[in-house]
C-alpha positions as CSV (number, residue, x, y, z in Angstrom):
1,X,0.0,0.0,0.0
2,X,1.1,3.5,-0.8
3,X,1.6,6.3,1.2
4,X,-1.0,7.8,-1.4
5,X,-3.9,5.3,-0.4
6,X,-3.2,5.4,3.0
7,X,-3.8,9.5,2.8
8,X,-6.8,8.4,1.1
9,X,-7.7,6.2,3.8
10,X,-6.8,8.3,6.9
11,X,-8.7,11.6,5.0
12,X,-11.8,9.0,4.5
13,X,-11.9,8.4,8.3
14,X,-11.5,12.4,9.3
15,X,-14.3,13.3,7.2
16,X,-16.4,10.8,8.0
17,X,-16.5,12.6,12.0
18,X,-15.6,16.5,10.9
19,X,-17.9,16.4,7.8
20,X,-17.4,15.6,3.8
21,X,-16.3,19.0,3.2
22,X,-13.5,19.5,6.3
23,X,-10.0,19.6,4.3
24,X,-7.6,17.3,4.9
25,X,-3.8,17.8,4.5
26,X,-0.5,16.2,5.2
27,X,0.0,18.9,8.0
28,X,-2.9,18.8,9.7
29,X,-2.3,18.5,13.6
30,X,-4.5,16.2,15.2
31,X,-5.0,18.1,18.6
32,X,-5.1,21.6,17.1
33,X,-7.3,21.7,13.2
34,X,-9.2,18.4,14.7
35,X,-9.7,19.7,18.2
36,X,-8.7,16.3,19.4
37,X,-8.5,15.8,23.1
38,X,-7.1,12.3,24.2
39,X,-10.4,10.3,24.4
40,X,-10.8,11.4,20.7
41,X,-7.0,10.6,19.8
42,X,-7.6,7.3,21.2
43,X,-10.8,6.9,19.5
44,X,-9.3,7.8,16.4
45,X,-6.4,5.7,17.1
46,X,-8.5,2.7,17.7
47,X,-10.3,2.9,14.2
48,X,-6.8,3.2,12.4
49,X,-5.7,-0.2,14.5
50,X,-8.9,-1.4,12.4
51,X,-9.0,-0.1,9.2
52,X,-5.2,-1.1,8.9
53,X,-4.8,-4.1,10.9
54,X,-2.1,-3.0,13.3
55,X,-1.1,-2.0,16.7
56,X,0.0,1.5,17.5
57,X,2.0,1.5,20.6
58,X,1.4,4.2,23.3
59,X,4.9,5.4,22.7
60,X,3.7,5.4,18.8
61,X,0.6,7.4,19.7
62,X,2.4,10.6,21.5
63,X,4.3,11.0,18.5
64,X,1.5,11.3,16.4
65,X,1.5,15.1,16.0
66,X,-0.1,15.7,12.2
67,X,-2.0,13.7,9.5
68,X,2.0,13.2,7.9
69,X,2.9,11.2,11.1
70,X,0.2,9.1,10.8
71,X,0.9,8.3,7.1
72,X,4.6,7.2,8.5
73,X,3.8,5.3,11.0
74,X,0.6,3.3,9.4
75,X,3.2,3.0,6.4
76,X,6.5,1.5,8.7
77,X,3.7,-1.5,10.2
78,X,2.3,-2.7,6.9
């Protein structure tokens, strides 16, 4: 899988909960354009460990500062 169709895939899941029209980029942060706080993080978290079939470590998840970091990290466990 690319890093393209994992964008894809990640952008698919931030609409779905901010709305079809909410703009997703590469350097979105998570906690500051999504208003995340950590139940939502983790939330979010839990449907990436789903969509992708993976674990992301607590260590994995403080790191996780924009849509970009995501990309990497889903990208480095599949």
């Amino acid at each position: 899988m690319t890093e393209k169709e994992i964008f894809d895939r990640i952008v698919i899941i931030i609409q779905e909960r901010q709305g079809e029209d909410f703009v997703v980029t590469e350097t979105l942060s998570l906690k500051d354009d999504l208003d995340a706080d950590s139940v939502d993080l983790m939330e979010f978290v839990l449907t990436l460990e789903d969509e992708f079939g993976i674990e992301i470590s607590d260590e994995e998840i403080d790191q996780l500062q924009s849509v970009a970091d995501v990309v990497r990290t889903i990208k480095g466990k599949i």
